[in-house]
N, C-alpha and C positions, 0 to 999 in steps of 0.2 A: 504494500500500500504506500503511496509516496504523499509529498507531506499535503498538497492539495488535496488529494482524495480524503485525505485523516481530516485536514479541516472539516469538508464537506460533510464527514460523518458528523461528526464532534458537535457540530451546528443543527444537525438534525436530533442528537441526541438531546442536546440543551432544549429545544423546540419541548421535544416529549418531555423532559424532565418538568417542565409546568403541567404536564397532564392533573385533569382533576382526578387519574386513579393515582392514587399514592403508592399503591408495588409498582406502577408502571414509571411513572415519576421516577421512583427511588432507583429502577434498573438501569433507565435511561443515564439520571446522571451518574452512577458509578460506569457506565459506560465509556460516558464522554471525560470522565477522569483519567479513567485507565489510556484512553488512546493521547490525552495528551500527555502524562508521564510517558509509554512508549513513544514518544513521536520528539519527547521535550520542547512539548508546547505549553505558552501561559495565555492567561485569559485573553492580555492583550491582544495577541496572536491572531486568536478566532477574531475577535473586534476587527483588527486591521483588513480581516479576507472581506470585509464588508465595503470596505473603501477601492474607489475604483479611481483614474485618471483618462481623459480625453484632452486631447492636442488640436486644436483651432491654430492655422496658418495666416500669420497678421499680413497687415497689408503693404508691410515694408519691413525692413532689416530694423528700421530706427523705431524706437521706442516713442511712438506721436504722442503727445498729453491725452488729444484727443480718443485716441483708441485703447488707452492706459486706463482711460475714464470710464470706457463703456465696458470692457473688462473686468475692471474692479463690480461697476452698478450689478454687473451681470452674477459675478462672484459672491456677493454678498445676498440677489434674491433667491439664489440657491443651495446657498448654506454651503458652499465649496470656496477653497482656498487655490489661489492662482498664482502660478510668477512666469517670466517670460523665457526661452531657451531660444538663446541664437547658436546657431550649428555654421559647421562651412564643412563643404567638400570639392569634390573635380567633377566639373560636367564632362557629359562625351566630348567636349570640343578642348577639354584641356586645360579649362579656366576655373578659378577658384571661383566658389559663389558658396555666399550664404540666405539661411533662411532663417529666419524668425515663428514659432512656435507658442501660442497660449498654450499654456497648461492648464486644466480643470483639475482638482480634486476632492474628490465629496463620498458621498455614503450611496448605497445604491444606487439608482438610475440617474440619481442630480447631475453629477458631469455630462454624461451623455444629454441631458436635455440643456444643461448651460452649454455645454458645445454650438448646439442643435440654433440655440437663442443668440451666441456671438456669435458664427457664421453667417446668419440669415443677416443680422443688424447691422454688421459688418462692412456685407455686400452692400445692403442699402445706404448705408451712409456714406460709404466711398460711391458710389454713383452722385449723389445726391452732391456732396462736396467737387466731382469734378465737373458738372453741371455748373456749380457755383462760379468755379475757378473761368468758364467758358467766357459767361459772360463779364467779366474784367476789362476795361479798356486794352485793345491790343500793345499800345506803348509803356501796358503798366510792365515792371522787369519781373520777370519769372519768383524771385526771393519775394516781393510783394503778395502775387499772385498765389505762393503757396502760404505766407499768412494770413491771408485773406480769405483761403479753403481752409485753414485750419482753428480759426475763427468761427466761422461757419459751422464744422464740421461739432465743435465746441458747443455750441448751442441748437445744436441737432440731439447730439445724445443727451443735455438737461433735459430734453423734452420726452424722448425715448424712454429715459430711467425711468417714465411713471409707468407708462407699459410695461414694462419688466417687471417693477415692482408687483403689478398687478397681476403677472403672470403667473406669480410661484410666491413663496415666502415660507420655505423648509424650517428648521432648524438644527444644527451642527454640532459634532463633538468638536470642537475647535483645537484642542489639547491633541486629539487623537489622528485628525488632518495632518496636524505637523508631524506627528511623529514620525508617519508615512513617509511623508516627504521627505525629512531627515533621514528616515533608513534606505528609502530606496534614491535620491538623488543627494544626499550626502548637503554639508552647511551652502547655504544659497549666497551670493555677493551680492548686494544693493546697488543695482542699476541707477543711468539717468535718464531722466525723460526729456525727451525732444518739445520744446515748447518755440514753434518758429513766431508765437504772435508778438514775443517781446521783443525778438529783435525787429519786429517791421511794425509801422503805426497800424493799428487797426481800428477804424469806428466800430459803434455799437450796432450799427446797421448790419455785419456782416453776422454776427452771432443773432441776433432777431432773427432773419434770414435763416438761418440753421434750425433755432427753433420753433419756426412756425413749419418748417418741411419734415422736423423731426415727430412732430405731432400727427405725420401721416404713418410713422414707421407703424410692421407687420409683424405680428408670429402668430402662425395658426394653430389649434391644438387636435395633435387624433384622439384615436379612441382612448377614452382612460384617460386624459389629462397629456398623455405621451404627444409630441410632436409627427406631425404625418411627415415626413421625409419627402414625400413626392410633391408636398403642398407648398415648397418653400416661396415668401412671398419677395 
């Protein structure tokens, strides 16, 4: 039996051991004792098989405020804990490139469905931001132009996070999230976020803007509360 399977029992036996029959109860947990002595599992252990991670691909290498923001909103309405992983490798052509990665990590289905809710938002807000960026005077210079989307893009997801909010609202072993994290991707380094709006002037017009379009963002829900995959809006 290897040591997933042993959880799997282990979990099943804890289940029974609530039985309202009391020998079945009692067999059950001397069960799931015996197999985590033989296995040298502790309580914890079983807990942590409960925690799951999912990987969202941002929408650049650089750490935007703006996508930092909707990631977090996202993280907190479903009770999952997030940080970011930039990776590099060699493409077929030779060339180093990197990718930029959310992490999810939460208890049951949560990751999968915060994945499910920063993908879809994601999408929509970076549409929605280079729309913004289109209509720019053509002589505004490109460093402008992208504080001005990212501006925008800023007061897209204030307005977003209430949908979110509205979507879900779990709650988390918060303690038990990290620990995860800490065993399986070892101490995390503290990132910085890319904020282009302070280097360039931005009015208040362009984050309005953001907000009034972020008030159309989309997540649909399937059966059971779950995300229909094929409904992405």
């Amino acid at each position: 039996m290897t040591r997933d399977e042993a959880l799997k029992k282990i979990k099943k036996c804890l289940a029974l051991s609530r039985s309202a029959n009391e020998h079945e109860a009692a067999v059950a947990l001397r069960q799931a004792q015996h197999l985590m002595r033989e296995h040298g599992l502790r309580e914890q252990d079983v807990s942590l098989a409960d925690v799951h991670e999912v990987r969202v691909k941002a929408c650049s290498t650089a750490a935007n405020t703006w996508e930092l923001r909707l990631v977090g909103v996202i993280a907190d309405a479903f009770g999952c804990e997030t940080f970011g992983n930039l990776e590099g490798r060699y493409n077929d052509a030779g060339a180093f490139v990197r990718t930029r990665h959310w992490v999810f990590v939460g208890m049951q289905a949560a990751p999968t469905v915060a994945g499910y809710a920063c993908e879809v938002l994601l999408r929509q807000c970076a549409k929605a931001r280079l729309a913004h960026i289109a209509k720019q005077p053509k002589n505004c210079k490109p460093i402008t132009k992208t504080a001005r989307g990212d501006a925008f893009a800023i007061g897209w997801v204030a307005a977003a996070s209430q949908l979110v909010e509205h979507f879900a609202q779990p709650k988390a072993d918060k303690a038990l999230l990290l620990t995860y994290i800490e065993q399986r991707h070892g101490e995390l380094k503290k990132g910085k976020a890319r904020d282009t709006t302070k280097a360039r002037k931005t009015d208040w017009g362009h984050f309005s803007a953001g907000h009034r379009s972020g008030q159309d963002a989309k997540l649909n829900r399937g059966v059971g509360g779950m995300p229909a995959q094929g409904r992405l809006a």
